[in-house]
C-alpha positions as CSV (number, residue, x, y, z in Angstrom):
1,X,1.2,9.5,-28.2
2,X,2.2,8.8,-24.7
3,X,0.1,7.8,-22.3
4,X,0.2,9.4,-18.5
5,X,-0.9,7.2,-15.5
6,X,-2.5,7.7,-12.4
7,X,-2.2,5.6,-9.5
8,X,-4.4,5.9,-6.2
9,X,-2.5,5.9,-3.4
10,X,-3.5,5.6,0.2
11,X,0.1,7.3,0.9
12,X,0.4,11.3,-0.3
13,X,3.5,12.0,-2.8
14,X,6.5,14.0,-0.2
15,X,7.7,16.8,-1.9
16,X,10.9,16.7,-3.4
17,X,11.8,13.2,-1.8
18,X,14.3,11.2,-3.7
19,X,15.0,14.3,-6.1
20,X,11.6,14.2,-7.0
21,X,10.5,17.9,-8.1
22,X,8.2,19.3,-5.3
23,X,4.5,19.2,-6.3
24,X,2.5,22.6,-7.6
25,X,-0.6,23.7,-5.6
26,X,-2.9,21.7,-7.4
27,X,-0.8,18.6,-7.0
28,X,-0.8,18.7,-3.3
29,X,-4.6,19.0,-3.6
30,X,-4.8,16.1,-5.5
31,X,-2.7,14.6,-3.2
32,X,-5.1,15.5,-0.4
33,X,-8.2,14.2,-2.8
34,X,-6.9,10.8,-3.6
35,X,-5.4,10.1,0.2
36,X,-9.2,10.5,1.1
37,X,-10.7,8.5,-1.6
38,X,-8.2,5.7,-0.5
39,X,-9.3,5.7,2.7
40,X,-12.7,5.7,1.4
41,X,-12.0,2.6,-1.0
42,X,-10.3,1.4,2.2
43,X,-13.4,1.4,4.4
44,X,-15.9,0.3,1.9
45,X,-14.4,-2.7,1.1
46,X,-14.3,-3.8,4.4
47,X,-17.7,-3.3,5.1
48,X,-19.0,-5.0,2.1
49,X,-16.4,-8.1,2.4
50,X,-18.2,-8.0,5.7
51,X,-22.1,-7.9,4.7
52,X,-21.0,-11.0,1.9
53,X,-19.4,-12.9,5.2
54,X,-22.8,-12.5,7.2
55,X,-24.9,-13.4,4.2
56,X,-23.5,-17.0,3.9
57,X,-23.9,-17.4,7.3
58,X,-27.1,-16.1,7.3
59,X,-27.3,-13.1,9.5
60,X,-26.4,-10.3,7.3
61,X,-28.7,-7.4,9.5
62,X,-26.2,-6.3,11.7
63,X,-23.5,-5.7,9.0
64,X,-25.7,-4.0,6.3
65,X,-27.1,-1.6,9.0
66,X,-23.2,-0.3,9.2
67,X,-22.6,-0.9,6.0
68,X,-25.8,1.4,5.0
69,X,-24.7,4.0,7.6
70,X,-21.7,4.5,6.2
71,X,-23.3,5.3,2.9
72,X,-25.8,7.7,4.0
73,X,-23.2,9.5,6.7
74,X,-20.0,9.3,5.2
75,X,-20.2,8.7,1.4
76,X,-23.2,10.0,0.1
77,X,-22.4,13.6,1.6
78,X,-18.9,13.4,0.4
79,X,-20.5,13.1,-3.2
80,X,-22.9,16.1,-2.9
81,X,-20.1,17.7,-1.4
82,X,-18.4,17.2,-4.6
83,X,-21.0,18.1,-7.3
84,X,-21.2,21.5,-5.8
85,X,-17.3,22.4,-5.2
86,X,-15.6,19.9,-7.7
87,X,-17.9,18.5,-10.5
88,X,-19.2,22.6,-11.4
89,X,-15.6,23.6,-11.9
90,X,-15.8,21.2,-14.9
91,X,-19.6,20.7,-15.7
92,X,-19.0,24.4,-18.2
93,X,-15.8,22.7,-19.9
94,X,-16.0,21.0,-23.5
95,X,-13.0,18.7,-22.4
96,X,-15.4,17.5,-19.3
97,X,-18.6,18.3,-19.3
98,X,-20.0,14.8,-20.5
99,X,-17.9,13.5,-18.0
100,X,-19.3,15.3,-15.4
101,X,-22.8,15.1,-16.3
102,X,-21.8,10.8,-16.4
103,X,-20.1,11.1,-12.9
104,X,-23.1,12.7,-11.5
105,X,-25.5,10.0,-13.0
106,X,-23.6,7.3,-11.1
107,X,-23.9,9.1,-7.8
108,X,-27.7,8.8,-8.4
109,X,-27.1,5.0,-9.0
110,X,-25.3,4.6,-6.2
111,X,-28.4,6.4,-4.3
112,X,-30.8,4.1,-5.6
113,X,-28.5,0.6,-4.9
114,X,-28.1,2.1,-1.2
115,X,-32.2,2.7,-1.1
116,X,-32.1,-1.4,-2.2
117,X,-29.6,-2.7,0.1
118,X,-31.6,-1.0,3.0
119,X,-34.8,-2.6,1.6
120,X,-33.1,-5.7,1.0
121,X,-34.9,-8.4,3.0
122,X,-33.1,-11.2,2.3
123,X,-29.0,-12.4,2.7
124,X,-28.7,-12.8,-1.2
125,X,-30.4,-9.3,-2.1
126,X,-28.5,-8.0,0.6
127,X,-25.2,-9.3,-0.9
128,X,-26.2,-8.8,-4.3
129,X,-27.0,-4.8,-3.8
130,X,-23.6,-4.5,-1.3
131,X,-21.4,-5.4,-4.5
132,X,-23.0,-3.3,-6.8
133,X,-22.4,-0.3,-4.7
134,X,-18.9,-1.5,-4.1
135,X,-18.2,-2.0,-8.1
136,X,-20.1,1.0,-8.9
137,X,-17.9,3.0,-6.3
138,X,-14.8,1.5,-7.6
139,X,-15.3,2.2,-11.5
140,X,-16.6,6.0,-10.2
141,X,-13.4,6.4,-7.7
142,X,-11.1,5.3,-11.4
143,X,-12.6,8.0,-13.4
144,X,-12.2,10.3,-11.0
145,X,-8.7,10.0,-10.0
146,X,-7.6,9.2,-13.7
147,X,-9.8,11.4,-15.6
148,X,-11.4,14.1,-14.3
149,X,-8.6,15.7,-11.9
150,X,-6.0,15.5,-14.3
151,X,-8.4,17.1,-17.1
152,X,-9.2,20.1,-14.4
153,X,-5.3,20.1,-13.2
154,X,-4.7,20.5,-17.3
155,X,-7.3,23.0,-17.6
156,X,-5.5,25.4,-15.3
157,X,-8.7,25.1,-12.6
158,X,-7.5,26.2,-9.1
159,X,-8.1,23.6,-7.4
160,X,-7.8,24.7,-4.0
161,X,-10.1,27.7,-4.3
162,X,-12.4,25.2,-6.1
163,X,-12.4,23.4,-2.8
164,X,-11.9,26.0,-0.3
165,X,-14.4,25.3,2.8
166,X,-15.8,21.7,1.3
167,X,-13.8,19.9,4.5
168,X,-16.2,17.0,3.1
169,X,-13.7,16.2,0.1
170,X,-10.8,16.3,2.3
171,X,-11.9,14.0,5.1
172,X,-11.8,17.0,7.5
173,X,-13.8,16.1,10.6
174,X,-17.0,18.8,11.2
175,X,-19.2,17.0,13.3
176,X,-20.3,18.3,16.7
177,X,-18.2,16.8,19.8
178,X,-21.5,15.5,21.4
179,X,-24.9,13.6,19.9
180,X,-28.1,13.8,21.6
181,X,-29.7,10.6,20.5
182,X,-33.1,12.0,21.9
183,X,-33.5,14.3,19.0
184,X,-32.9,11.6,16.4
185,X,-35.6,9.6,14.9
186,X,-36.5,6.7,16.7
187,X,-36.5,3.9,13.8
188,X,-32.9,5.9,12.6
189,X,-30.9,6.1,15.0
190,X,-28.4,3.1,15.5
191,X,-27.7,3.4,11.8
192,X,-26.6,7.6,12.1
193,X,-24.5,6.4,15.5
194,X,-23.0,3.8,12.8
195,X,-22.3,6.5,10.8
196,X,-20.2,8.8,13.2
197,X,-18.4,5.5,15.1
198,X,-17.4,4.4,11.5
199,X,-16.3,8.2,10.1
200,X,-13.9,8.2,13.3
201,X,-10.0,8.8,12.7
202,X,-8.2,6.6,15.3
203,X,-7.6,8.5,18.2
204,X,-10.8,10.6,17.7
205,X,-13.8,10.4,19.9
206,X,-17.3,12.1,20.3
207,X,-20.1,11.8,23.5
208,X,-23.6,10.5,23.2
209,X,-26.1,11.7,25.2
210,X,-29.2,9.3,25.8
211,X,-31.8,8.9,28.5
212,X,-30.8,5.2,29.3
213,X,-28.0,3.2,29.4
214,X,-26.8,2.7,25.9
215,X,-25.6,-0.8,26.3
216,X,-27.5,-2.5,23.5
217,X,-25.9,-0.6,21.3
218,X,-22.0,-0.7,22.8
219,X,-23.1,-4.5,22.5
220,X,-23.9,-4.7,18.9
221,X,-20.9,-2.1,17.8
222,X,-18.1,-4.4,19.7
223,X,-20.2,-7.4,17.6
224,X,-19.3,-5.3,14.6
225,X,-15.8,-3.6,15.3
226,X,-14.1,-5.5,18.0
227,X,-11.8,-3.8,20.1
228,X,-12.3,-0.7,17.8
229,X,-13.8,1.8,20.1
230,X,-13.7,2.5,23.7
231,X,-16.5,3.4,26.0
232,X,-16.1,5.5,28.8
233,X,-18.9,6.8,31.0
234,X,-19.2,10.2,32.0
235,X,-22.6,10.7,33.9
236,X,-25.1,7.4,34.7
237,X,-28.1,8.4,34.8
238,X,-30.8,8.5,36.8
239,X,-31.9,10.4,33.6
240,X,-29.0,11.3,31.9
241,X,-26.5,8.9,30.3
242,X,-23.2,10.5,28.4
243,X,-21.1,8.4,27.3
244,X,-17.7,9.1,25.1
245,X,-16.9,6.7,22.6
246,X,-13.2,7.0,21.2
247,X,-11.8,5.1,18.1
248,X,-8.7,3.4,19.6
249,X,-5.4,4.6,18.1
């Protein structure tokens, strides 16, 4: 029997380049769905390298704080996002329901290692729960690409109706232009900021709104992305700061 093979790709297939035949509907979804998950991938593993670099050295905080803000603003929702609009259009199938109901058991694990990597209290805790997620993610990501799209595709699913409005599983940016950090919880809110600097597409940019200068945090982003973002100041207080932070190109 001969096997097919799926590759992620953090490049989308062109249509009919190099006399290859133009891809159907679904495929250009597909397309769409594995560019974002290679980005995801992408991200991820840059975060975690960098939590496992500020473990050995001790001083791990900074980098699992962003690393658990990405998690719980970027990943997590993407997940939920695809139980309802993806994982359904298969969860009724013989060919895929197991797999489903498996796929959405390791979103719940990957809940609980992001619940211990933010009660981690310790560099090798920390480190420990940051690779699990990452190899969790990874294996998850594989099944996904390889199994269940192709199985849906082959199923005759319409893919893009099956996603139609979830911008979540596309990477499509839906966040408000401007954050007022005074509504957010007090003990919360450097790790949603984290979330939104780190969802940024270069070029991109969104405005904070605070009632003080924000400069602790500007100082601990550059610490954690330097030369990533710019800050520009748009009102100074006295009781109103706005500032508009902007992923450089």
């Amino acid at each position: 029997m001969p096997t097919e093979t799926y590759q992620i790709s953090s490049t989308p297939p062109i249509d009919g380049a190099g006399g290859a035949a133009p891809l159907t509907p679904n495929g250009r979804v597909v397309a769409a769905i594995e560019r974002h998950h290679a980005a995801l991938a992408d991200e991820l593993r840059t975060l975690t390298a960098r939590v496992l670099e500020h473990a050995r050295a001790g001083q791990p905080d900074a980098a699992r704080t962003a690393l658990v803000a990405w998690f719980t603003g970027e990943l997590l929702p993407h997940a939920q996002a695809e139980e309802v609009a993806l994982y359904s259009a298969g969860a009724d199938r013989d060919p895929t329901r197991l797999l489903v109901a498996g796929m959405i058991a390791e979103h719940r694990a990957l809940a609980t290692l992001v619940d211990d990597l933010r009660a981690a209290t310790d560099p090798v805790s920390m480190a420990a729960a940051a690779s699990a997620a990452h190899a969790l993610f990874a294996v998850h990501l594989a099944k996904e690409n390889d199994l269940l799209l192709p199985a849906l595709d082959e199923a005759g699913v319409d893919l893009a109706a099956a996603l139609d409005g979830m911008h979540a599983i596309l990477g499509a940016d839906a966040e408000p232009a401007e954050l007022d950090v005074r509504t957010l919880p007090h003990g919360g809110r450097h790790e949603i900021i984290f979330g939104r600097l780190d969802s940024l597409a270069p070029g991109a940019s969104f405005t904070i709104v605070n009632d003080h200068d924000p400069l602790p945090l500007r100082y601990q982003t550059e610490a954690l992305w330097p030369d990533r973002f710019v800050w520009t100041y748009q009102e100074t207080g006295p009781e109103i700061w706005r500032v508009e932070i902007t992923r450089a190109a």
